[in-house]
Each structure stands twice: as structure tokens, then as C-alpha cells.
C-alpha positions, 0 to 999 in steps of 0.5 A: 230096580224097585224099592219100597219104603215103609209108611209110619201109618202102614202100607209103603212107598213105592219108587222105581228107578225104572224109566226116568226122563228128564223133569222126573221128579226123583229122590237119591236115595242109596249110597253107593261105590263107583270103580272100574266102570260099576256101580255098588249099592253101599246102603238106602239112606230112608232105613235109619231115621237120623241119616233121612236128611232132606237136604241131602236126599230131598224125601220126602218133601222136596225131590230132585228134579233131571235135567240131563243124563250123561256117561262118565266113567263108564257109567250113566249119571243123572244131573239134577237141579241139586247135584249129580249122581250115578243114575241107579241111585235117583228113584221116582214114587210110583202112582198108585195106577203105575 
């Protein structure tokens, strides 16, 4: 998936959650429902200003870094070096050449 997140300045973010590895640097960035094996975007945490905590989701300044990917629950999860999570949440900033 591809999202896209607005700049104060004009123009957008662009992050994907497509191709992540391990020591991608990546954001959790929606919330999400996980039942019976599936995964449910709830919301992305960046549209309301006083929700964007960087010490929850680390944007935009200190992004979780992968340390491994594993299967639970039917579902794949990604564990960082400041949590865990189902994977479809974690994006990485596109380059500009990407």
C-alpha cells in the first residue's frame, strides 16, 4: 500500500509498506483491528495533528528501525527496536528516485 501524507510547505510524503527488509527504517503509522487471521485499517495516526506523537509513531524524526519479521495469529507482524506490530501498519519514505 501507498500512502501520502501532506507537507506544511506543499507537496506530500510518500511512503509505501511495499518491499520492507530488515533495517528499514519505517513509521507505524495506521491503527489497526486484527481478528480471525485479518488485519483492519481503523485510521492514519498523521491526519489529526495532536494524535502525530512521535513517541508512538516516531514521525517524522525518529523512525523504527525492522529487526525481524515473524507469523502470528495468521497474520505477518514486524518487530522493531521500539515495538511490534501487524506489518500492513510500518511504511518507509519513498526516495525521490523510487
Amino acid at each position: 500500500m501507498n500512502i501520502a501524507i501532506p507537507k506544511e510547505q506543499g507537496g506530500f510524503h510518500l511512503l509505501t509498506n511495499e518491499g520492507l527488509s530488515i533495517g528499514d527504517k519505517v513509521f507505524p503509522l495506521l491503527d489497526s483491528y486484527h481478528t480471525k487471521g485479518k488485519s483492519y485499517i481503523i485510521d492514519i495516526r498523521t491526519n489529526d495533528k495532536p494524535r502525530m506523537v512521535s513517541a508512538c509513531t516516531g514521525w517524522p524524526s525518529r523512525p523504527h528501525t525492522i529487526k525481524e519479521f515473524y507469523q502470528a495469529e495468521g497474520l505477518w507482524w514486524i518487530r522493531t527496536d521500539k515495538g511490534y506490530n501487524t506489518a500492513d501498519i510500518y511504511f518507509k519514505l519513498l526516495k525521490l528516485d523510487e
